[in-house]
N, C-alpha and C positions, 0 to 999 in steps of 0.2 A: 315362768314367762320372763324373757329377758325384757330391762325396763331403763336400760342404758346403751347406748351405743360403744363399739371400741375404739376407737379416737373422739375426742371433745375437747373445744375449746375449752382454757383456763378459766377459772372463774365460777363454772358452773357444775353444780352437783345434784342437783335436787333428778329424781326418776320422770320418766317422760309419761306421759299419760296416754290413753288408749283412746280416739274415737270414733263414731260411725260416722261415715262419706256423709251420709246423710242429718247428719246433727251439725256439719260443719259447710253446709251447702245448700244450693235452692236447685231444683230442675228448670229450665227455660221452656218456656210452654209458648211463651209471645209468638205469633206467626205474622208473617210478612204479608200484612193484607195490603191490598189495592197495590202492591210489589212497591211499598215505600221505599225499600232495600234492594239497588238493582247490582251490586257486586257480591260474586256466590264466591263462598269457601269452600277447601276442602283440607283435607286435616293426614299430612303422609306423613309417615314415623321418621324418613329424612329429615325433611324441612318445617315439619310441626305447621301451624295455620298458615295458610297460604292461598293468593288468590287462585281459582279455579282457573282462570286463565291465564298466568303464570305457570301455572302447573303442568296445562298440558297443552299452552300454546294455544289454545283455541275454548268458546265457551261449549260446555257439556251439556249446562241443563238448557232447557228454551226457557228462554226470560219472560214466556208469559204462562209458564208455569209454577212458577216459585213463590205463589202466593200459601202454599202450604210448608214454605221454607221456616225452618225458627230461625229467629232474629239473632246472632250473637255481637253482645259489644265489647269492649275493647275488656281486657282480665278474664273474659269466662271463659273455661275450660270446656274443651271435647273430647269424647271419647268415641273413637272409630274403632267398630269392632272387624274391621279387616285384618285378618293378621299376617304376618310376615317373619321371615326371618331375626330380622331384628325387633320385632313385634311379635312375640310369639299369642297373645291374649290381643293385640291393640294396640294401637298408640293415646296415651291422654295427654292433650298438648291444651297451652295457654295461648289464647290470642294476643298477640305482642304484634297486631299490624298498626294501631292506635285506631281501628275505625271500625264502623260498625260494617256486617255483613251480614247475607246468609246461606244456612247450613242445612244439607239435607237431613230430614225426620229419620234419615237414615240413621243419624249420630243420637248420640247421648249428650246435650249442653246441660253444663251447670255453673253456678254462681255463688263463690266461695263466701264464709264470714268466718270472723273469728280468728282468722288465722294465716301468718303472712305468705303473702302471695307466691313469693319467690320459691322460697321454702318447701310450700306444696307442689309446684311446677318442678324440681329435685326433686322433691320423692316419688315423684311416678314417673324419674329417667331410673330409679332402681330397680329390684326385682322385688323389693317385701312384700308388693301387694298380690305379687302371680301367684303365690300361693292357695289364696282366697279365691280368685280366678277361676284355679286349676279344679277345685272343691264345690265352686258355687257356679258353676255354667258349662257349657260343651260348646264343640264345633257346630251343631246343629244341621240343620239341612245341606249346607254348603261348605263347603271343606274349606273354604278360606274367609270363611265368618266366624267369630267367637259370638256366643247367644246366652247371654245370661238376662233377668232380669229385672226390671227399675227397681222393684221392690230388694230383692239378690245385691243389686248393684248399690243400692245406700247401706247396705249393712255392712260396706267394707269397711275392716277394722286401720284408724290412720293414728302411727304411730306421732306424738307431737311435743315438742320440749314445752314443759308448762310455762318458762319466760318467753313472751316474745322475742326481747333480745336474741337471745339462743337461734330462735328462729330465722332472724332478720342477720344474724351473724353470719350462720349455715349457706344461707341463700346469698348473700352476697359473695363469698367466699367462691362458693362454686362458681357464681356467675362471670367473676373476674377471671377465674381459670378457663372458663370456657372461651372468652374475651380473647384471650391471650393466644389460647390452642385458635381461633379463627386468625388472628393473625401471623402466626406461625405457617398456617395452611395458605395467608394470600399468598407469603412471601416463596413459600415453596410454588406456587399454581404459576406467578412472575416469572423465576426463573427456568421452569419450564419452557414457559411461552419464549423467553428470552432464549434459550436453546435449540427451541424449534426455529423461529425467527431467523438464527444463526447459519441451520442447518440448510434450510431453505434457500440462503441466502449466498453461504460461503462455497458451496459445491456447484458444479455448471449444471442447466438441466440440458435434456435433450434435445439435441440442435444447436448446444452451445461448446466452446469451446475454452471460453472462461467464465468463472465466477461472476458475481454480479458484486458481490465484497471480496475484497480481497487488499492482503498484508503488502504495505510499502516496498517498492524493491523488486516484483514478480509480475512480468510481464508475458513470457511466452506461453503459448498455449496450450490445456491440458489436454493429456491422449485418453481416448477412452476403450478399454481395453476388456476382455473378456476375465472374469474373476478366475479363471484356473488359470490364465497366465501367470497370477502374480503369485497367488497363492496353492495351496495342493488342498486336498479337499474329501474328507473322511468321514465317515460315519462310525457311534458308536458301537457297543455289543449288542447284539440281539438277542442275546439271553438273557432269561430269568436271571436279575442276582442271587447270589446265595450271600445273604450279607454276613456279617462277623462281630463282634465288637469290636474289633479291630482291626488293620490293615492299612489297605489304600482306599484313597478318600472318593467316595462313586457321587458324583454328580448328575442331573439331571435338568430340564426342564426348570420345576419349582427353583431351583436354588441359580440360577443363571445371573441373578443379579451379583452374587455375593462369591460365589463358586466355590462355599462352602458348605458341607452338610453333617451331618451325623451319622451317616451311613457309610460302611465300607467294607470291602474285599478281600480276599486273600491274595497275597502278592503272589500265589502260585498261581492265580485264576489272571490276579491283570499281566501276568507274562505270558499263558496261553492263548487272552484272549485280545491283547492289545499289540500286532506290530509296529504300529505306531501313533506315538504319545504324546499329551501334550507338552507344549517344554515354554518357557517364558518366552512371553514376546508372540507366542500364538495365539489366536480366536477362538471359542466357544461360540456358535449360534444358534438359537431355538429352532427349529425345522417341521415340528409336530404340536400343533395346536396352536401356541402362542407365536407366531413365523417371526424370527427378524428379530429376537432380540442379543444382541452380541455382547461378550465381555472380552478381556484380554486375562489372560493368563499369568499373574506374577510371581507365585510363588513355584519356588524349585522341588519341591516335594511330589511326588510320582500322583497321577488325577487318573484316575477313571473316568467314563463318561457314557451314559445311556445311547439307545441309538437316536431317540428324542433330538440331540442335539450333534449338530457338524463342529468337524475341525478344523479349521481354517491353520494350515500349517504354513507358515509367514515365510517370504522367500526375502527381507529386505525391505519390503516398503515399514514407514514408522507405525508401531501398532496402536498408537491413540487416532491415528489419523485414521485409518483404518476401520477402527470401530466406530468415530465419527460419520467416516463416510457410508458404512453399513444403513446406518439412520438414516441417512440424506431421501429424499422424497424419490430421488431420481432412480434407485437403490433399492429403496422396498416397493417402489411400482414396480419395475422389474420381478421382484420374488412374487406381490402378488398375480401378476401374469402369468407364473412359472407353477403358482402353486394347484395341487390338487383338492379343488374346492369342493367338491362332488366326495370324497372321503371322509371318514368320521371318526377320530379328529381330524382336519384339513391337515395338510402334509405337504412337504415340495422334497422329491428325489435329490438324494445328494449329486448326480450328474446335473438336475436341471441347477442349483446353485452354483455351480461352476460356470455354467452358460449367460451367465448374469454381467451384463455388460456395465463396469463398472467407471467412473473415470479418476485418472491417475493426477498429481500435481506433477510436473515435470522434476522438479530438484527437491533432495532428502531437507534442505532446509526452511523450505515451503511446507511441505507435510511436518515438519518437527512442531513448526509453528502455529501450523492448525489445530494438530492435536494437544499441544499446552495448553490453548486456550478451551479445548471442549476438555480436557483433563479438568481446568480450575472449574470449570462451568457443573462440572458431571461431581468434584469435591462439595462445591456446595451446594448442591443439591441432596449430596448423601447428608452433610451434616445436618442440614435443615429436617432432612426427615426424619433422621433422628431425634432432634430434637421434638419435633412432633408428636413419634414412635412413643419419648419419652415421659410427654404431657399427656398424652392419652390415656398412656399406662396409671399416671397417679388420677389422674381423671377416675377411672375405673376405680383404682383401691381405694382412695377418697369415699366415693358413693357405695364401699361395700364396708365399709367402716365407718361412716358418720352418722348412720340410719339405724334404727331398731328396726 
């Protein structure tokens, strides 16, 4: 039995010790007579304890039934045996609202000793304990309940460093990462909203003839033009790939952000099957499933492209403005009116895109301007995610290497 983690803090060497749920916990039996407790929990493997009305916007239980609610205070832990994707057994989350509430007999409350708090709240964001899980309980009657029980459920075995320090170190540690990845995520969600805002903002809507923002210097008014005017408008292959290890680079769908994949063709197939290709300074657009999502085209390297996705083959207008304006609110009502919603996946004909009434800035140094600024806007949004991408990733390997 392994009896040390593979990364550890400096310092510490001594093996961790093994105990049951139930040697290091209390079950919460208190019930909410005469409804002392009139704010109800609920416990989702997103958001971990959370007001019930928060939750889902509105109250679930009836407030003068919750007299057979258990009481939980501010540190106890619940176990919801709902499970989910990212829950595959449940979620066991700590109350961190600072107040007391209560929680349906649906859940399992407990009330830890012994052992730092923080510390335990990280080990049940791991996987060590699904194991025991998977061995000591079933789905039971309801395919999206886990059913094990109370007596089952304290026998879980909890891997624990014998210092609390160790402990107190562990927990903090992660918690500051977590800290950090939340603030990464506002600053990514800002310039979103900051992009939307933009979008909203810098493009005319329908019935207008200019912007409502707009760059110093530009005054006449923009035309608004059928999208096959400007640009030509293509569908990709309708064949089964036959992929290769190597060749020409086949795009799809999934990969639109990035417009790179792992996948690829023989160039005998993209010359049978492609008359025409993308070349820089053209559009990519989603068309099947995900409608509306556009990239620009920059590398010179020959692309493949599923029929999933349209080509917007550029006659001249600036192509950051372009995929700017694709976004614009005024642009994807349009596609969503165009689209065939009644199909599955939804879908919109590459003729009906072409019919998509778009509007034009009048001068190439209006549109250059526009799209600089959703260029920088659309940079830092990739590098933030990345950075995000990046934090989650050690997030993950942390929690699969700190833990027995």
């Amino acid at each position: 039995m392994k009896t040390k983690p593979n990364l550890r803090f400096s310092g510490f060497t001594d093996d961790w010790e093994q105990r049951k749920l139930g040697d290091i916990s209390d079950k919460v039996t208190k019930k909410n007579q005469d409804i002392a407790v009139e704010e109800v929990f609920t416990n989702s493997a997103e958001f971990g304890i959370i007001s019930q009305r928060d939750f889902f916007d509105k109250d679930i239980a009836n407030a003068e039934n919750i007299d057979g609610y258990y009481v939980v205070e501010p540190d106890d832990f619940v176990y919801n045996p709902r499970i989910s994707t990212t829950a595959p057994f449940g979620p066991i989350k700590r109350n961190k609202l600072e107040r007391t509430g209560a929680m349906s007999p649906l859940y399992y409350v407990f009330r830890p000793h012994d052992i730092d708090l923080s510390y335990l709240e990280w080990f049940f964001q791991t996987t060590c304990w699904h194991a025991f899980m998977r061995f000591n309980g079933n789905s039971g009657a309801r395919s999206d309940r886990f059913a094990i029980t109370d007596k089952n459920f304290n026998e879980m075995p909890i891997s624990i460093p014998q210092d609390i320090e160790e402990q107190k170190k562990l927990g903090t540690f992660l918690t500051e990462l977590d800290n950090l990845i939340t603030l990464h995520q506002r600053k990514l969600d800002k310039l979103k909203k900051i992009k939307n805002a933009y979008l909203d903002g810098m493009f005319p809507k329908n019935g207008e003839k200019v912007p409502r923002i707009r760059f110093s210097g530009f005054t006449d008014d923009w035309e608004q033009r059928k999208l096959e005017d400007i640009v030509g408008v293509y569908d990709g292959t309708h064949q089964t790939p036959n992929y290769q290890d190597q060749g020409v680079m086949f795009v799809s769908v999934e990969d639109i952000h990035t417009l790179t994949s792992e996948k690829y063709i023989s160039e005998e197939d993209y010359e049978k099957n492609y008359s025409v290709v993308p070349e820089q300074g053209d559009i990519l657009m989603t068309r099947i499933g995900d409608i509306g999502t556009a990239n620009i085209v920059k590398s010179a390297e020959p692309l493949a492209y599923y029929v999933s996705l349209a080509l917007l083959k550029n006659r001249g207008v600036n192509a950051e403005f372009l995929k700017a304006n694709i976004a614009a609110p005024a642009f994807q009502n349009e596609l969503w009116l165009r689209t065939l919603h009644t199909a599955y996946p939804k879908k919109i004909n590459k003729d009906e895109i072409g019919k998509c009434m778009i509007f034009i800035a009048p001068s190439i140094e209006e549109q250059e301007q526009i799209g600089k600024c959703f260029e920088g806007i659309d940079n830092l949004i990739t590098l933030h995610q990345r950075k995000l991408d990046k934090l989650k990733k050690l997030k993950a390997a942390y929690l699969n290497d700190m833990f027995v």
